[in-house]
DSSP file (Angstrom, degrees, kcal/mol; ACC not computed):
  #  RESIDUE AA STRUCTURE BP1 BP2  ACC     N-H-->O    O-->H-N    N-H-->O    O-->H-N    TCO  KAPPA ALPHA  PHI   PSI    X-CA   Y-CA   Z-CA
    1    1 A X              0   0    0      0, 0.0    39,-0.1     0, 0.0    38,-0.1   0.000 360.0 360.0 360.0 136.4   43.4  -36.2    3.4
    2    2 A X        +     0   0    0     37,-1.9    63,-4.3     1,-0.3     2,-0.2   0.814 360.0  32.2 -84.2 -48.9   41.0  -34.6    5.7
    3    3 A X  E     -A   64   0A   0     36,-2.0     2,-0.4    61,-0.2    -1,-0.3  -0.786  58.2-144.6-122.7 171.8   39.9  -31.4    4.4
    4    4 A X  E     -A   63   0A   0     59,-1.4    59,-1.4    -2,-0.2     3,-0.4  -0.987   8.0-174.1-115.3  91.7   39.2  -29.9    1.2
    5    5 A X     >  +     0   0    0     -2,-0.4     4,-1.3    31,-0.4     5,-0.3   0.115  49.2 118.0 -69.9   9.2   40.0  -26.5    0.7
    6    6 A X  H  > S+     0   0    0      2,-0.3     4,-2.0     1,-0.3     5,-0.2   0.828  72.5  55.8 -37.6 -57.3   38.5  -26.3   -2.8
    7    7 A X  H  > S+     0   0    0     -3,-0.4     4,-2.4     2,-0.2    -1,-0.3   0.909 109.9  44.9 -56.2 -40.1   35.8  -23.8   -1.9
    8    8 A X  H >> S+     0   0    0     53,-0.7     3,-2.5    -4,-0.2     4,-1.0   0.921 111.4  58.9 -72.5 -58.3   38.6  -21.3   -0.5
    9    9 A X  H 3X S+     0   0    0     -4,-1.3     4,-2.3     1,-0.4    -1,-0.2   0.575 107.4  47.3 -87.3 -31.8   40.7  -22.2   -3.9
   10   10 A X  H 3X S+     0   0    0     -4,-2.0     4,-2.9    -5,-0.3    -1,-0.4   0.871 110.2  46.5 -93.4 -26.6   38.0  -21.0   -5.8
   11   11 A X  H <X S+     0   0    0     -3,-2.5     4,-2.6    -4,-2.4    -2,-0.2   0.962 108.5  55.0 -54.4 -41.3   37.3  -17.8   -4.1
   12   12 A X  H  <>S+     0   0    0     -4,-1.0     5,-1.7    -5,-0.2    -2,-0.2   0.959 114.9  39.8 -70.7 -59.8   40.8  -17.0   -4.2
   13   13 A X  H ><5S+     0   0    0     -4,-2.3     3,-0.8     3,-0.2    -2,-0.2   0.969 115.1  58.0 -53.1 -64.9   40.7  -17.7   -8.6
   14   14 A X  H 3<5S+     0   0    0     -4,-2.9     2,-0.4     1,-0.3    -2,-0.2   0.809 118.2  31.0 -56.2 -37.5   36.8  -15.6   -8.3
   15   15 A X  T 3<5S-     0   0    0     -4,-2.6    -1,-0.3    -5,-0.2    -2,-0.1  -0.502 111.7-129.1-114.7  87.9   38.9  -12.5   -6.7
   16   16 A X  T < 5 +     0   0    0     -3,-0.8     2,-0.4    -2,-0.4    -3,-0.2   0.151  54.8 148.3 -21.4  77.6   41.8  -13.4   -8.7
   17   17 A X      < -     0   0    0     -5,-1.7    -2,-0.1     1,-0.2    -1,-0.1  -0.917  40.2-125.5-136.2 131.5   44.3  -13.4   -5.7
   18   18 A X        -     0   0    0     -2,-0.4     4,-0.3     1,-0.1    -1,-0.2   0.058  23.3-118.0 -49.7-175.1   47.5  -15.6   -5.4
   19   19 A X  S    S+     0   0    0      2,-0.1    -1,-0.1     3,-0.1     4,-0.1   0.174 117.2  63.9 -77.8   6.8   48.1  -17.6   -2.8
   20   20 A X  S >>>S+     0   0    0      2,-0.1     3,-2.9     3,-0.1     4,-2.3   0.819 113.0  42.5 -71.3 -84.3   51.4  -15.4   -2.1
   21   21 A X  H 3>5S+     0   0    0      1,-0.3     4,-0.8     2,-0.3     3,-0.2   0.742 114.9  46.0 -35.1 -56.1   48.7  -12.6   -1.5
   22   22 A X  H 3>5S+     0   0    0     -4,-0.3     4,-1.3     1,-0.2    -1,-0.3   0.724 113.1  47.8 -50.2 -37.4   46.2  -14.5    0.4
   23   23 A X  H <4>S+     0   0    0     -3,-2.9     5,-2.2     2,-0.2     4,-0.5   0.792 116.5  44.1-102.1 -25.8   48.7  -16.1    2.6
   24   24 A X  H  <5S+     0   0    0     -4,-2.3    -2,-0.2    -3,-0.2    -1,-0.2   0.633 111.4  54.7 -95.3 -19.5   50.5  -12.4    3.3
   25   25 A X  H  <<S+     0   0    0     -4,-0.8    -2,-0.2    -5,-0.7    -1,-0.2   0.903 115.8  37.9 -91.8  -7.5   46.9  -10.7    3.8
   26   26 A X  T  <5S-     0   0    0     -4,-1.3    23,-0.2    -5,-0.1    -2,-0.2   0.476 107.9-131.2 -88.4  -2.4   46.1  -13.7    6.7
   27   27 A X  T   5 +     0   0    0     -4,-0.5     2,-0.3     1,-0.2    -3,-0.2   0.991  55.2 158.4  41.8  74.4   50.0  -13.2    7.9
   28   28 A X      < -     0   0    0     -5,-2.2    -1,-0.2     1,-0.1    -2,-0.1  -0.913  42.4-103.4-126.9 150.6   50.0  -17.2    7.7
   29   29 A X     >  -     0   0    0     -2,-0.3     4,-0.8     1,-0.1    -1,-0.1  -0.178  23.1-119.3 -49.0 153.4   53.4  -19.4    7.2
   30   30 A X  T  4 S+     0   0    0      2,-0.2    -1,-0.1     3,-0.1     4,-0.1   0.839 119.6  57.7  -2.3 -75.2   54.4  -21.0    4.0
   31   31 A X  T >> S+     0   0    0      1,-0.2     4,-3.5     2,-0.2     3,-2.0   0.877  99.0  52.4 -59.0 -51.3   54.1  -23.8    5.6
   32   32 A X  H 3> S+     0   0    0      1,-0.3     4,-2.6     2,-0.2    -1,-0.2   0.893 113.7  47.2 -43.1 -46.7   50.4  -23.4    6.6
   33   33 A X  H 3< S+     0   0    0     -4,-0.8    -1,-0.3     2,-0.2     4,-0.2   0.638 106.5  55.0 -78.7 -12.0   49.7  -22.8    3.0
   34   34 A X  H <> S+     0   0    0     -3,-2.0     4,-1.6     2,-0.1    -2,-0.2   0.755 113.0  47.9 -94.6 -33.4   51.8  -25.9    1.9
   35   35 A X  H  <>S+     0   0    0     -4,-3.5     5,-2.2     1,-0.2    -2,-0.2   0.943 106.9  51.2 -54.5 -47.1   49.4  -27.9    4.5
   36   36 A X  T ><5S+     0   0    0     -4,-2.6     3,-1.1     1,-0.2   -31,-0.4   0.830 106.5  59.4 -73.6 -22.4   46.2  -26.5    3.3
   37   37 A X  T 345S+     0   0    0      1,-0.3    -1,-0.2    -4,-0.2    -2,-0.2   0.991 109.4  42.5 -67.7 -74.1   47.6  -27.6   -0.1
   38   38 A X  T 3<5S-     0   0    0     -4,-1.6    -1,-0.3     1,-0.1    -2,-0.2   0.203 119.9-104.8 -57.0   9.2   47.7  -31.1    1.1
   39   39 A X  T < 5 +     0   0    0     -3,-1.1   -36,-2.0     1,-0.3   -37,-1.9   0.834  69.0 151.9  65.9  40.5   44.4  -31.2    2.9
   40   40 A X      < -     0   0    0     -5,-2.2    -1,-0.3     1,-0.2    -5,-0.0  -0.791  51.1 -93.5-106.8 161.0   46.0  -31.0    6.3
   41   41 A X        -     0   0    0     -2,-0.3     2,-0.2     1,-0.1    -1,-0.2   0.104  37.3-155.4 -41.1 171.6   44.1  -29.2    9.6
   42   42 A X        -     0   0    0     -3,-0.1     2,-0.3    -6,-0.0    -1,-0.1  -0.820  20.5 -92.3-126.7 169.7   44.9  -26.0    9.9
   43   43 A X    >>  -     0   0    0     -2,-0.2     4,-1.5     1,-0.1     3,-0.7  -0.785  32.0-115.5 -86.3 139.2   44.7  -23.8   13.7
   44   44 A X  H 3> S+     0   0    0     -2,-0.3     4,-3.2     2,-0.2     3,-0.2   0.873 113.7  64.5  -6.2 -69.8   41.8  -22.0   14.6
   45   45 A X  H 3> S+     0   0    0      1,-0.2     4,-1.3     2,-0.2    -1,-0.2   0.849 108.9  42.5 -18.4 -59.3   44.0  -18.9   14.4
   46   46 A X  H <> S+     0   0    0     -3,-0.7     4,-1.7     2,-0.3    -1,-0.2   0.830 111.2  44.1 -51.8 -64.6   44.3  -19.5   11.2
   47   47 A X  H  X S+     0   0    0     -4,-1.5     4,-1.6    -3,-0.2     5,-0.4   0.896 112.1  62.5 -72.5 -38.8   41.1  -20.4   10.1
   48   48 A X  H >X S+     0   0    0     -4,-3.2     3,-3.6     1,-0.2     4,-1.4   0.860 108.2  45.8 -26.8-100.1   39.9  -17.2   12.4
   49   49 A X  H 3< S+     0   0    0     -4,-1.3     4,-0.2     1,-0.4    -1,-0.2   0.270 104.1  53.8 -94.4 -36.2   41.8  -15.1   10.2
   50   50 A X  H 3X S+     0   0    0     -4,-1.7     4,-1.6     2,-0.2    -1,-0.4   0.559 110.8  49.9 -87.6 -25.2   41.0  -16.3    6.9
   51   51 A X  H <<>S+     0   0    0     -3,-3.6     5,-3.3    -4,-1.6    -2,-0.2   0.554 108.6  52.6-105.4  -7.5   36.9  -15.8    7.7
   52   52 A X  T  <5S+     0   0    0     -4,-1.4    -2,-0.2    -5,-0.4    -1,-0.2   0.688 103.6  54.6-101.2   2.7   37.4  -12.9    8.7
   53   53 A X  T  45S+     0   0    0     -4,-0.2     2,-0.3    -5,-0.2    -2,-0.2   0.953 123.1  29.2 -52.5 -89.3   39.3  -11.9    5.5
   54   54 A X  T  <5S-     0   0    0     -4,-1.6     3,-0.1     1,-0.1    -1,-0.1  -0.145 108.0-115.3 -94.7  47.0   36.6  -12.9    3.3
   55   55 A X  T   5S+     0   0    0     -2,-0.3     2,-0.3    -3,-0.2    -3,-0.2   0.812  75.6 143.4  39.4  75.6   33.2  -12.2    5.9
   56   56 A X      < -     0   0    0     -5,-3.3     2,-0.6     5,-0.0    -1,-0.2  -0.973  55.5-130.2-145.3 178.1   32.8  -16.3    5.6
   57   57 A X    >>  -     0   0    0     -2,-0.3     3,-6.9    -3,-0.1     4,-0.6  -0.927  36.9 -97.0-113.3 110.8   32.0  -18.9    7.6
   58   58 A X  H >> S+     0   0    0     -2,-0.6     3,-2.7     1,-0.3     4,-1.7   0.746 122.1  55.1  -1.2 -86.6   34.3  -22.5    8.0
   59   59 A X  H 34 S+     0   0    0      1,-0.2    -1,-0.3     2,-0.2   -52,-0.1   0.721  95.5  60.0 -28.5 -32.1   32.0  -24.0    5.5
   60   60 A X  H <4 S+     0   0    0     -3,-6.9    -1,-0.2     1,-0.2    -2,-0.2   0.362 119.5  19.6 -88.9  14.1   32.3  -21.8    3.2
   61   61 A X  H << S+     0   0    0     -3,-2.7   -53,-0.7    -4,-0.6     2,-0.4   0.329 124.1  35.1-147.5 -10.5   36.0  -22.2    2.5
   62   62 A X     <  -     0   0    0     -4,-1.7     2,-0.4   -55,-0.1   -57,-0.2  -0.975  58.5-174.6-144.5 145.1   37.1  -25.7    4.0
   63   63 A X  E     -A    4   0A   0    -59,-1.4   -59,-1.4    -2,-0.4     2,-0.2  -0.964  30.8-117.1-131.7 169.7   34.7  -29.4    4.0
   64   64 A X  E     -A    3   0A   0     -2,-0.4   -61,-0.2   -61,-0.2     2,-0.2  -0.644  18.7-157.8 -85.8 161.2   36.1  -32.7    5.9
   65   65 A X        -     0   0    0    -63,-4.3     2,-0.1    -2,-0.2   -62,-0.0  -0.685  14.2-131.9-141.4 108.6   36.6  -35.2    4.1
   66   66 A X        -     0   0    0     -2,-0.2     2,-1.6     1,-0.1     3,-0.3   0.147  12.3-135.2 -57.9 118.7   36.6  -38.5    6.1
   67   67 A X    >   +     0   0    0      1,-0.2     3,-0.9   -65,-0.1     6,-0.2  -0.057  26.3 177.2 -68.3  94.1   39.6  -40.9    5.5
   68   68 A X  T 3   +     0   0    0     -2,-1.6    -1,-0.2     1,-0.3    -2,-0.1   0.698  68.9  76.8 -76.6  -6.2   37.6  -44.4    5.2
   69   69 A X  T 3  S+     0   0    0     -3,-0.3     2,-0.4     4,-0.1    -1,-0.3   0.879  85.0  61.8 -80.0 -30.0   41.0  -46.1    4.4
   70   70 A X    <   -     0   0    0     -3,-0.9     3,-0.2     1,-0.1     0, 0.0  -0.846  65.6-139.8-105.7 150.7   42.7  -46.3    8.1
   71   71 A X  S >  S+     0   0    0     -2,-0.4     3,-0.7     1,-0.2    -1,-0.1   0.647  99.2  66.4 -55.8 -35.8   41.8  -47.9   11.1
   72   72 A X  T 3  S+     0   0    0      1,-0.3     2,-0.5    -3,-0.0    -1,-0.2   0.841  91.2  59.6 -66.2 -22.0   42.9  -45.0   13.1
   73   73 A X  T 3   +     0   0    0     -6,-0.2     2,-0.4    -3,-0.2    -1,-0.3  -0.117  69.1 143.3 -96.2  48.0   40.2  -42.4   11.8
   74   74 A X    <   -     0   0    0     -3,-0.7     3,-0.2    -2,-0.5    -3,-0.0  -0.783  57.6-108.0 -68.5 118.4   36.9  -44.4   13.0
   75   75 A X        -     0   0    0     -2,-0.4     2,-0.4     1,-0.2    -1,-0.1   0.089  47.9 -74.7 -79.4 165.4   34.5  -42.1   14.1
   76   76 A X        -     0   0    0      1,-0.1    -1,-0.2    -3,-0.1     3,-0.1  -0.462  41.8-162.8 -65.0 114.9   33.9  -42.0   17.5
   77   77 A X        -     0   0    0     -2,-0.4    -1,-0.1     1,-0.3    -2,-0.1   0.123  43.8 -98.1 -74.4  -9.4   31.8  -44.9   19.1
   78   78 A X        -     0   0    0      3,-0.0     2,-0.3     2,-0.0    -1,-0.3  -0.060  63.9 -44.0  95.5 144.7   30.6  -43.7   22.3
   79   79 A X        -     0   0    0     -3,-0.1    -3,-0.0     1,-0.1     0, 0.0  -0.396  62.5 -93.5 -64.6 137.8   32.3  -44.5   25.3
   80   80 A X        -     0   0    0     -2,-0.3     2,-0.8     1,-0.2    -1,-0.1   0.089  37.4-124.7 -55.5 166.1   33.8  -48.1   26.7
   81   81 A X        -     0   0    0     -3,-0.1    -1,-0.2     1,-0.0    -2,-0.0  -0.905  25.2-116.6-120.1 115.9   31.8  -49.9   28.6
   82   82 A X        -     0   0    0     -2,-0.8     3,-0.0     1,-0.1     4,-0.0   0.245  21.8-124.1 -54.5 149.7   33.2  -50.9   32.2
   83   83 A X  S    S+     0   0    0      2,-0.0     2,-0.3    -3,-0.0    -1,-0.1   0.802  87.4  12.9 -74.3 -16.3   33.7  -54.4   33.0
   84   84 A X  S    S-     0   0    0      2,-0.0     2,-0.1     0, 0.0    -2,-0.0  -0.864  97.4 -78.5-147.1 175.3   31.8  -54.7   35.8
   85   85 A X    >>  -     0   0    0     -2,-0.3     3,-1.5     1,-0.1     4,-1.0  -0.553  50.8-110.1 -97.2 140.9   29.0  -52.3   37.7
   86   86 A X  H 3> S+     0   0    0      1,-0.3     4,-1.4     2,-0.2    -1,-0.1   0.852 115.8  65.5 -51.2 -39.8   30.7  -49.3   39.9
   87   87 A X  H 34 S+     0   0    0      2,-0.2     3,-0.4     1,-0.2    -1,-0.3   0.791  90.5  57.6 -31.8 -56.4   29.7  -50.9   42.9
   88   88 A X  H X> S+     0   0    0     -3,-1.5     3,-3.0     1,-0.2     4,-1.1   0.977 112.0  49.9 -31.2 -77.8   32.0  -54.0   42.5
   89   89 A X  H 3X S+     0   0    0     -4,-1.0     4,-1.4     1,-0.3    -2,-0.2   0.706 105.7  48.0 -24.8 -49.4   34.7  -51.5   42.3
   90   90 A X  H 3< S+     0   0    0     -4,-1.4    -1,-0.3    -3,-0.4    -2,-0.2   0.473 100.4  64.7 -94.2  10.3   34.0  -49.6   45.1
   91   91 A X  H <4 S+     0   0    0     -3,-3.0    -1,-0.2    -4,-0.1    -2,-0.2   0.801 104.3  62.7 -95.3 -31.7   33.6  -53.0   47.7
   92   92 A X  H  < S+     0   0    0     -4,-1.1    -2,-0.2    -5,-0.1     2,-0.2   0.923  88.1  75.0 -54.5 -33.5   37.5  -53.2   46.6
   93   93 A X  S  < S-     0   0    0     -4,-1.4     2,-0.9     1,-0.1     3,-0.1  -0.523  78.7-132.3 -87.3 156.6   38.7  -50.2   47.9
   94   94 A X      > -     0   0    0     -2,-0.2     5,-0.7     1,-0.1     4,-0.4  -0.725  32.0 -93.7-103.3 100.9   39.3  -49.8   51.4
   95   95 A X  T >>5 -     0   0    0     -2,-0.9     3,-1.2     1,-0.1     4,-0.9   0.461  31.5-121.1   4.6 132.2   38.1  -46.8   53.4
   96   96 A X  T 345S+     0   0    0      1,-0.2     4,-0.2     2,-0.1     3,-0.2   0.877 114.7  64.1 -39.3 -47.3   40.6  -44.0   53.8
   97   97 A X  T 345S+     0   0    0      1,-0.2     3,-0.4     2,-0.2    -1,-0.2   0.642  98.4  56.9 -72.7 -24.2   40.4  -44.4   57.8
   98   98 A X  T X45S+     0   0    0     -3,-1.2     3,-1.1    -4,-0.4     4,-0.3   0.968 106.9  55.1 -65.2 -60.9   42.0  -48.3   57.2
   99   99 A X  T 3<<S+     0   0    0     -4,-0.9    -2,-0.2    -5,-0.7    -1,-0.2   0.474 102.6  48.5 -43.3 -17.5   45.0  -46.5   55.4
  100  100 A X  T 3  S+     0   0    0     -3,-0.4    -1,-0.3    -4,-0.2     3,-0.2   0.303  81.8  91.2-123.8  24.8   46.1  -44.2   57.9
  101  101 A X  S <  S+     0   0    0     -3,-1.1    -1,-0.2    -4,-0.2    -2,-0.1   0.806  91.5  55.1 -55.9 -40.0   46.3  -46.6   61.1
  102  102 A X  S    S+     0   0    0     -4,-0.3     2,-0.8    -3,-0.1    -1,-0.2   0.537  86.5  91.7 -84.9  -0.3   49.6  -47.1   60.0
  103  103 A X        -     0   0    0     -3,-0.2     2,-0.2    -4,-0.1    -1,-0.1  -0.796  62.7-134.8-114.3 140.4   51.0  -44.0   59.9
  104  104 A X        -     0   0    0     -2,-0.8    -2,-0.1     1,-0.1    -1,-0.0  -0.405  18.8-111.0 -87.7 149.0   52.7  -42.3   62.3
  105  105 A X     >  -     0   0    0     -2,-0.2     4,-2.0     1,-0.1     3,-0.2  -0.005  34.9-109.6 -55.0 151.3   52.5  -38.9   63.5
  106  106 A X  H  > S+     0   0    0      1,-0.2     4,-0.9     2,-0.2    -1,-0.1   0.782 123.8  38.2 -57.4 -16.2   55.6  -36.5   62.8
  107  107 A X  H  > S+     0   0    0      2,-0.1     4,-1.1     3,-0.1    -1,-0.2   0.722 110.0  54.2-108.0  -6.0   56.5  -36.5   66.4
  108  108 A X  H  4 S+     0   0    0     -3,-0.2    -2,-0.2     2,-0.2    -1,-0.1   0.880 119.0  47.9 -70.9 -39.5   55.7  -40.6   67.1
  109  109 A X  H  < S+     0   0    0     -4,-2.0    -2,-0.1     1,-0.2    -3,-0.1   0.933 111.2  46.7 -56.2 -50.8   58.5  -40.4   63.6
  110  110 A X  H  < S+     0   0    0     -4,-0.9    -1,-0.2    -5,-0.1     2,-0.2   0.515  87.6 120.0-111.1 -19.0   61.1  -38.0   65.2
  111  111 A X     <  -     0   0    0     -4,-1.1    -3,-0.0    -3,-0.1    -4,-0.0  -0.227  66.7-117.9 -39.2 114.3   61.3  -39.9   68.7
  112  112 A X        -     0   0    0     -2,-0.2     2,-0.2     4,-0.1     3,-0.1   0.318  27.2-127.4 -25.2 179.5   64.3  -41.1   69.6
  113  113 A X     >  -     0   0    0      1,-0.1     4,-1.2     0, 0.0    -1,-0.1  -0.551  25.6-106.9 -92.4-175.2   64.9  -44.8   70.0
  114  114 A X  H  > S+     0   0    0     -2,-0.2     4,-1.2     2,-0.1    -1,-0.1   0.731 124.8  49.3 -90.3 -37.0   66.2  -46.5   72.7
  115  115 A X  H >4 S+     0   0    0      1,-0.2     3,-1.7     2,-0.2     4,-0.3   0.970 113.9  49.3 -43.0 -44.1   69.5  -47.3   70.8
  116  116 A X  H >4 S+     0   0    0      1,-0.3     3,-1.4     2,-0.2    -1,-0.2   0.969 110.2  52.6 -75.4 -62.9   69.6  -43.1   69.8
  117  117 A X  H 3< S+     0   0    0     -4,-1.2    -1,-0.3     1,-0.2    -2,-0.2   0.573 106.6  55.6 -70.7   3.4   69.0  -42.2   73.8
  118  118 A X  T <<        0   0    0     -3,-1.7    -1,-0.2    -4,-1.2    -2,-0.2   0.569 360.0 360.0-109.4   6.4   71.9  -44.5   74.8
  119  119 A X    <         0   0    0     -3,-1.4    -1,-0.1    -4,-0.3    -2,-0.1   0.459 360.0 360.0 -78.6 360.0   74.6  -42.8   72.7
């Protein structure tokens, strides 16, 4: 689980409104409402729609709640750190001007041969 929707659950009991009702006065899916159930994300749209419903703020209707059980959800660490200094890097590549010695122009391409001028 990610989020908690607890705070909206209880607004929704405080103005004694379904979740049929709620979900037709944000003109949100089923489905959306079967996520929120299950502590999955919701869109922006969504979440848009629903604070402006009740003049609220994200906070006041949804918390995270971080999942300490998987490997995948590990907060963010900062970026890797390169194996070697950019410099190293850049003594591999080889100037642009190296690359294009070998290519030929579009009319050096479109010259006959000699085989082609003796047919």
């Amino acid at each position: 689980m990610a989020f908690s929707y607890d705070k909206l659950w209880k607004i929704l009991i405080d103005k004694k409104m379904t979740k049929e009702n709620f979900r037709i006065l944000i003109k949100a899916s089923p489905t959306t409402i079967a996520a929120m159930g299950k502590g999955d994300g919701i869109s922006p749209k969504v979440l848009d729609r629903i604070c402006t419903a009740f003049n609220c703020q994200p906070g006041d209707i949804m918390e995270h709640i971080p999942n300490t059980n998987s490997m995948e959800t590990k907060p963010f660490s900062g970026y890797a750190e390169p194996t070697k200094p950019f410099s190293e890097y850049a003594k591999t590549v080889e100037p642009f001007s190296e690359h294009t010695k070998s290519v030929k122009s579009f009319s050096e391409m479109n010259k006959p041969t000699e085989n082609q001028n003796q047919i």
